[in-house]
Backbone as CSV, one residue per row, in Angstrom:
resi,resn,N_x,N_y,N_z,CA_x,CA_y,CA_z,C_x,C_y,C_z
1,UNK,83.350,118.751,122.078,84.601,118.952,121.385,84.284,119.098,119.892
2,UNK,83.854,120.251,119.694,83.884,120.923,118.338,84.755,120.285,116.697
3,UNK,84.751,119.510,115.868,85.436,119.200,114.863,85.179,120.119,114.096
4,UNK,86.856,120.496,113.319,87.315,121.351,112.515,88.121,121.500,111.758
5,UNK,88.667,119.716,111.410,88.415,119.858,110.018,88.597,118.059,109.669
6,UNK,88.826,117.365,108.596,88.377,115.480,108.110,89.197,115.764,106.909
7,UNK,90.512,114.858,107.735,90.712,114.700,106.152,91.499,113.288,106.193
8,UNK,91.320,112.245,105.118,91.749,111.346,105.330,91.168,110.228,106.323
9,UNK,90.189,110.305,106.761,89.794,109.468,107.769,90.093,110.287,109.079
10,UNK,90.702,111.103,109.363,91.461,111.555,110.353,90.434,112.842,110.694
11,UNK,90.301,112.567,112.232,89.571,113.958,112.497,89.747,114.900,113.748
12,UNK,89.759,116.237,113.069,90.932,116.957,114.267,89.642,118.230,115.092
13,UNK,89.632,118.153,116.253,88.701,119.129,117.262,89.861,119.422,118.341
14,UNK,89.160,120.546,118.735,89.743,121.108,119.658,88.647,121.714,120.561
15,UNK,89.168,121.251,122.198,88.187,121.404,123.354,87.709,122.648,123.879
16,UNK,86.705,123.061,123.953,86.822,124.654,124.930,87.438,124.392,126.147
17,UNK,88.227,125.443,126.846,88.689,125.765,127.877,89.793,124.708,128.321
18,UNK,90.284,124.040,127.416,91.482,122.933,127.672,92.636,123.357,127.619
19,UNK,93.178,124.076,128.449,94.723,124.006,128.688,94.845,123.926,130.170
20,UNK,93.827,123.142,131.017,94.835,122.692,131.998,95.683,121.338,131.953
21,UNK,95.473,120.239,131.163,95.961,119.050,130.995,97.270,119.485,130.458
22,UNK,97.545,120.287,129.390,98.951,119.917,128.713,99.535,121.499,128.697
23,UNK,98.863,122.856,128.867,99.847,123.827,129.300,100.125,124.184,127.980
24,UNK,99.860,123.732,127.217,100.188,124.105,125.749,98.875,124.379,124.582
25,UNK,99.281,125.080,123.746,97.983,125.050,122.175,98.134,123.668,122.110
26,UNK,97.252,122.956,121.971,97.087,121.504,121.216,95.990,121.300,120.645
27,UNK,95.310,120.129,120.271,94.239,119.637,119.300,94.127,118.474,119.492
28,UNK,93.377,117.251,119.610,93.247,116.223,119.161,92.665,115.758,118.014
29,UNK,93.226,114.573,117.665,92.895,113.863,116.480,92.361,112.622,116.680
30,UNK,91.584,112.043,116.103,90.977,110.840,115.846,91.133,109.949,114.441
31,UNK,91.331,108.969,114.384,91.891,107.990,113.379,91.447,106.343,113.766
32,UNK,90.607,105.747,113.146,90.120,104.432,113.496,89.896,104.396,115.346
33,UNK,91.249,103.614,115.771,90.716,103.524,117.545,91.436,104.256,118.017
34,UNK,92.375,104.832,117.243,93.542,105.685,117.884,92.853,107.216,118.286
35,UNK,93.781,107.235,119.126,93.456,108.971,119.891,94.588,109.896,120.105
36,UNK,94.839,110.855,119.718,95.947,111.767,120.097,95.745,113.258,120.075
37,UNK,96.551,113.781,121.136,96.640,114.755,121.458,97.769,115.163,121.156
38,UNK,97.714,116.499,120.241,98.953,117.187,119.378,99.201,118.332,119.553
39,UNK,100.921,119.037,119.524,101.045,120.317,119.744,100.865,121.152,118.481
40,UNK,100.459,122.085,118.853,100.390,123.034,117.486,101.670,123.760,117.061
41,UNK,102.445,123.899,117.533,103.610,124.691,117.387,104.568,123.405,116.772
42,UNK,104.553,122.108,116.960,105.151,121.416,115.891,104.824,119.895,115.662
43,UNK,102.931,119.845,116.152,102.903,118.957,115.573,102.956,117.851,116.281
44,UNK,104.083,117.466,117.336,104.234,116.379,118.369,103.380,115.975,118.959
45,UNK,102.923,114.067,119.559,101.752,114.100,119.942,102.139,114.264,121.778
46,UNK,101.214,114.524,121.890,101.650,115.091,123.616,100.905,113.765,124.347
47,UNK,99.991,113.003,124.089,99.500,112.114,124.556,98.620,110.978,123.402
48,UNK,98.341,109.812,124.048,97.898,109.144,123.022,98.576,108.587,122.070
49,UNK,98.131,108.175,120.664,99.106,107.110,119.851,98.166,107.506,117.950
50,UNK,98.463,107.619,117.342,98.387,107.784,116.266,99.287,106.649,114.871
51,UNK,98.848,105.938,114.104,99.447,105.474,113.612,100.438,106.715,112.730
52,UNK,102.122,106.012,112.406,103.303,107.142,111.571,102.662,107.893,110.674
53,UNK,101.565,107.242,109.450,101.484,107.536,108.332,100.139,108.740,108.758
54,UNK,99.740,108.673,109.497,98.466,109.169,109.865,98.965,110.531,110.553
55,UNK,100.318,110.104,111.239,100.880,111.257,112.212,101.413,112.164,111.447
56,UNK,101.870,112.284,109.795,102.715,112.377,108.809,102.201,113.645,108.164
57,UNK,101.094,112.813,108.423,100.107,113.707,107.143,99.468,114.585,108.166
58,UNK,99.185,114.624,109.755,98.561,115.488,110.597,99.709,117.241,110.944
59,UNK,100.824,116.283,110.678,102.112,117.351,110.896,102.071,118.124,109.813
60,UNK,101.759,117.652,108.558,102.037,118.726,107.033,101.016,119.468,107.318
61,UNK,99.523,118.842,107.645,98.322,120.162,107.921,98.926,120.986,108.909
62,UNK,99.123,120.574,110.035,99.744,121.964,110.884,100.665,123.121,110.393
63,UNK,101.793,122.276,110.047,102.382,122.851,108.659,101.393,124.090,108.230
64,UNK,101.029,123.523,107.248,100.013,124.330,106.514,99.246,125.099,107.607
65,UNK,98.466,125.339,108.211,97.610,125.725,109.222,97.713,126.208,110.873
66,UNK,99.145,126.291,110.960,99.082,126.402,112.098,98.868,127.820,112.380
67,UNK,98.826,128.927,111.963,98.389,130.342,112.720,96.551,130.317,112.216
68,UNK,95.596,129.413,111.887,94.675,129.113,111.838,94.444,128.162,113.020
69,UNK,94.737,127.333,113.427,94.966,126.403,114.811,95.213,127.340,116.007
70,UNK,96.424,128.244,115.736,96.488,129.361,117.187,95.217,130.228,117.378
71,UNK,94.254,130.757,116.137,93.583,131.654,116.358,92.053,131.208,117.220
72,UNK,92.446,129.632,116.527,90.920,128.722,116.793,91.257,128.326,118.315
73,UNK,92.432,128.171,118.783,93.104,127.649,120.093,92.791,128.879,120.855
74,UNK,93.016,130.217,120.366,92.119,131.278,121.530,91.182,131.643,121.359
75,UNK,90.118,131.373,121.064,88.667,131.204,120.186,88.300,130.158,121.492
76,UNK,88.841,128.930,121.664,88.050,127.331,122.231,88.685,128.253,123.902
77,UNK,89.911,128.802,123.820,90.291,129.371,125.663,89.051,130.324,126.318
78,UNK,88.258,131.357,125.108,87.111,131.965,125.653,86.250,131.692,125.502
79,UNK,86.095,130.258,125.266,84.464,129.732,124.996,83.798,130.280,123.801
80,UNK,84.573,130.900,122.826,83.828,131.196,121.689,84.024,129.965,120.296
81,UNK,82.800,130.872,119.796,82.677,129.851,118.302,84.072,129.519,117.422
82,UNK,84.362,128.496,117.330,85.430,127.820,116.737,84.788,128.153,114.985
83,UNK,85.761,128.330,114.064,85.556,127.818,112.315,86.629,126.818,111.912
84,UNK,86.183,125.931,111.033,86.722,125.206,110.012,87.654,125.527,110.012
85,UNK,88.329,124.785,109.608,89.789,124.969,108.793,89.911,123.932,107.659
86,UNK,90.364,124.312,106.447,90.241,123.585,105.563,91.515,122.424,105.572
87,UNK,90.690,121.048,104.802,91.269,119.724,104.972,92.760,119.479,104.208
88,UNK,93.688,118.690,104.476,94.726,118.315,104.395,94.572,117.709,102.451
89,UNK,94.824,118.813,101.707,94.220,117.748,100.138,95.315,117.148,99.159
């Protein structure tokens, strides 16, 4: 699971070939012990738990980034090379 991008402690990858679990673009994030799985289209966590303030600031990057998240989301569906996306500043 490829990471792509750290910001805040918070770190967001996205899986190759993962849309059979949730049927949707998503991403997970990582934050201390917490784990979540997020939609790209707005952000919501689809599974897992994220602390508010952590979830806050993951929603404004999408915000910011989300037709960079869709392109990388069909990039990880054909097994190809994922890029960066720049951090939440």
């Amino acid at each position: 699971m490829p990471t792509i991008s750290m910001f805040y402690g918070i770190l967001v990858a996205l899986m190759y070939e993962d849309n059979d679990r949730h049927h949707l673009p998503h991403f997970h994030v990582r934050y201390q012990n917490f784990k979540a799985s997020i939609a790209i289209e707005d952000g919501r966590i689809l599974a897992g738990s994220i602390p508010p303030r952590q979830l806050k600031l993951v929603q404004a990057w999408v915000e910011l980034h989300q037709d960079d998240l869709l392109a990388n989301w069909t990039l990880a569906l054909n097994g190809e090379e994922l890029f960066r996306i720049a951090p939440l500043q």
